[in-house]
N, C-alpha and C positions, 0 to 999 in steps of 0.2 A: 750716492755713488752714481756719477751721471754717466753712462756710457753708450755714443752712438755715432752713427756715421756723419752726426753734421761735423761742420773744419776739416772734414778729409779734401784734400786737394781733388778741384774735378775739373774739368777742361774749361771753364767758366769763371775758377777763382784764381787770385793772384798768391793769398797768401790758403796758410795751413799750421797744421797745430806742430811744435815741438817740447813736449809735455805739455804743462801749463799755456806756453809764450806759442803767441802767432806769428809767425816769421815770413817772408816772402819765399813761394815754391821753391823757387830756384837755390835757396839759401838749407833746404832742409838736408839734404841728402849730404853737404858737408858737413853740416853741424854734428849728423848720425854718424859719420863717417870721424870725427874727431873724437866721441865719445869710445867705439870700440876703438881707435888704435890707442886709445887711454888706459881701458881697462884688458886689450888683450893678453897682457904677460900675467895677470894673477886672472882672468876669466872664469877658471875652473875653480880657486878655493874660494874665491867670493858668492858661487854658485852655490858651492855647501855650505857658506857660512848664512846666506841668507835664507836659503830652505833649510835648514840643521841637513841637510843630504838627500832630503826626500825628494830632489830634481832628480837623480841618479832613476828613481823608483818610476816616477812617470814618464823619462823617455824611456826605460826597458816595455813600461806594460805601452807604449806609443807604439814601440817595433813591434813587441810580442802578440799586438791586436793587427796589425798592416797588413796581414795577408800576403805578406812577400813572400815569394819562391825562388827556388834555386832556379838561375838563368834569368832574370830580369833586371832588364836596366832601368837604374833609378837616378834621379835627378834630388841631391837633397839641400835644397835652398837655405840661405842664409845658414849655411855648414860649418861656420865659425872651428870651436877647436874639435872638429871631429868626434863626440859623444852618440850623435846619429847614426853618422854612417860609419862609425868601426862597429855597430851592432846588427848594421844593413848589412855590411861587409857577410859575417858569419853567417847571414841566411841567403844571399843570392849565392854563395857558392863561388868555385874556380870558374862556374861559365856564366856569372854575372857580372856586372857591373854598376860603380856608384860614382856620381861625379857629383864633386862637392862644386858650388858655386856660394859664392859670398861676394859681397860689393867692398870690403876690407880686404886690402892686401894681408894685413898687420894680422887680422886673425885666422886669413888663409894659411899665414908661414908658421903662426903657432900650432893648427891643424895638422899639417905637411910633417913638420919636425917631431911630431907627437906621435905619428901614426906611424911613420918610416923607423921611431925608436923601437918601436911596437913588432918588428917587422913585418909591417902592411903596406905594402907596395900593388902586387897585381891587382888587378881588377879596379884599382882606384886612380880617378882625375882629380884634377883640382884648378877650377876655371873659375877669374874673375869679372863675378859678371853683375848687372842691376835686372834685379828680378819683374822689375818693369817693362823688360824689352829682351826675350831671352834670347840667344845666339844660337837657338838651335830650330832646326825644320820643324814642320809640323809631326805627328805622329811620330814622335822619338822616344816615348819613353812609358814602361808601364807603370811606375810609381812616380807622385812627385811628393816630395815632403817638404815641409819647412817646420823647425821649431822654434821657436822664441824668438821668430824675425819677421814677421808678418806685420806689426806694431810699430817697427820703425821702418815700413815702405811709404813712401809717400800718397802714392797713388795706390793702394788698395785693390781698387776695383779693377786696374790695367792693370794689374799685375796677376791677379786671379783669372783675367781675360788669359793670359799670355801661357799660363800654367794651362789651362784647358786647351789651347790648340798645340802643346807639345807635346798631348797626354796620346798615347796609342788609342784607338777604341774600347773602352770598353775597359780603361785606364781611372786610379784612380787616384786624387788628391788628398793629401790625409795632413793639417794644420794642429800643432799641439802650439798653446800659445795662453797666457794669463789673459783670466776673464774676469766675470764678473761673482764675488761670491753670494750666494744665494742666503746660508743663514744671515737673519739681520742679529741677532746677536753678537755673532764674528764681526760684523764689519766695525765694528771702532778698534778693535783688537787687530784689525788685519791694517788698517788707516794707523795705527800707531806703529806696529811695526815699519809696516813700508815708510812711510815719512818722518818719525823719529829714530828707528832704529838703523834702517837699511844706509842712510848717508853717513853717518858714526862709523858703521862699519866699514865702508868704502872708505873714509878720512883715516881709519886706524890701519885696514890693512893694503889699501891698493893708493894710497896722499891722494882719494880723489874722491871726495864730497858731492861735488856736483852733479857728477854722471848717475852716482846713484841716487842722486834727488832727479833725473830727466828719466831715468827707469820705472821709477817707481809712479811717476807725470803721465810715462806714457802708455802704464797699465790700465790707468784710471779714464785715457782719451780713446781705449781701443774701444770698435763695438762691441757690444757684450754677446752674448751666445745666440738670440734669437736675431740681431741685426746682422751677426757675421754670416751667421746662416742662407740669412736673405739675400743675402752681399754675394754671397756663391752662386747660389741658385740664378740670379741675374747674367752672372758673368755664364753661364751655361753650362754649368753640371745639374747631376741627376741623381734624386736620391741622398740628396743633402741632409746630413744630420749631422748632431752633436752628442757628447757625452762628458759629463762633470767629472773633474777628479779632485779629491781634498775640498768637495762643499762647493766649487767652481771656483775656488781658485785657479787653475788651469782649466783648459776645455780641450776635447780634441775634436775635430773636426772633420767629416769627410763628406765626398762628395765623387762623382764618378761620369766620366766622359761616355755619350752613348750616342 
């Protein structure tokens, strides 16, 4: 299970990885960009159907470790249909704020429509933005999150830049994102799911095989837990760590602006 930062786009290469296939820079962020407005409309049960439900369990225990407080403003990236931040929502309170950004209109409006049935309106934005190049000042925000979207940014490294200079002082970064699994006994078990099972079930319940074969590509091409780490600490946070959930199938990640 080879996983590292070589193929990430860096200001010197032309092309970069989209799962398997190398594609030219400039070609990646549509390609991403096709695959969620594919799977936006079933996103959530294909979520359950590929963990049996237990993505439900790791973003609760994500927020429930975040250290958010009532009155912080949080920036929660790649916020697709809102799982994150309706659970941010509950802890920053009537005097905080979460502003969902996502580079998919497609899973913006599934988000939006999801959360307003909900009736969750105050305290929540919904900006679409590329987490590459964020739209806001410096020093904006005491949390920035991202889950399960860190993997499909091109640039990685500008994009964790850009997260630390919109972090407050003293602010911190917190990535929940599929790594690498650490038992070696799991890993043919985990390697057959994801690539025989996961596209089946994509073709039977969302007519879309592919996307969940470039998902399951682009678990496999993320750094793994001690590279992502690194990856952070570069871009200039402090206090960078990790922690495994499910054997490292997920990781989550923090780091803190100082």
């Amino acid at each position: 299970m080879n996983q590292d930062p070589k193929n990430e786009a860096t200001p010197d290469s032309d092309t970069t990885h989209f799962g398997f296939r190398d594609v030219p820079v400039a070609e990646k962020q549509k390609l991403v960009g096709q695959v969620f407005s594919s799977v936006a409309a079933k996103y959530d049960l294909m979520n359950d159907l590929m963990s049996l439900g237990v993505h439900r369990i790791w973003k609760r225990y994500f927020v429930g470790t975040s250290g958010v407080k009532r009155g912080d403003r949080i920036l929660d990236l790649a916020g697709g249909t809102g799982d994150i931040a309706m659970l941010l929502h509950e802890r920053v309170g009537d005097t905080g704020e979460v502003i969902i950004g996502d580079i998919n209109a497609s899973m913006l409006s599934v988000g939006r429509d999801r959360l307003n049935d909900k009736g969750l309106v105050r305290g929540l934005q919904y900006v679409q933005l590329n987490a590459e190049s964020l739209p806001f000042p410096d020093n904006s925000f005491d949390i920035v999150t991202i889950a399960f979207g860190l993997r499909n940014v091109t640039d990685k490294a500008k994009a964790l830049r850009d997260m630390h200079r919109v972090l407050k002082v003293g602010g911190r970064v917190l990535v929940l994102e599929f790594s690498e699994v650490k038992p070696e006994w799991f890993r043919p078990i985990y390697d057959f799911h994801s690539f025989k099972v996961l596209p089946k079930l994509g073709k039977l319940f969302a007519n879309d095989a592919d996307s969940y074969q470039y998902l399951a590509e682009s678990i496999r091409k993320h750094p793994n837990q001690e590279n992502l780490q690194a990856m952070m600490a570069e871009a200039g946070f402090a206090r960078c760590s990790h922690r495994n959930l499910s054997g490292g199938i997920v990781a989550i990640h923090s780091g803190y602006r100082i």
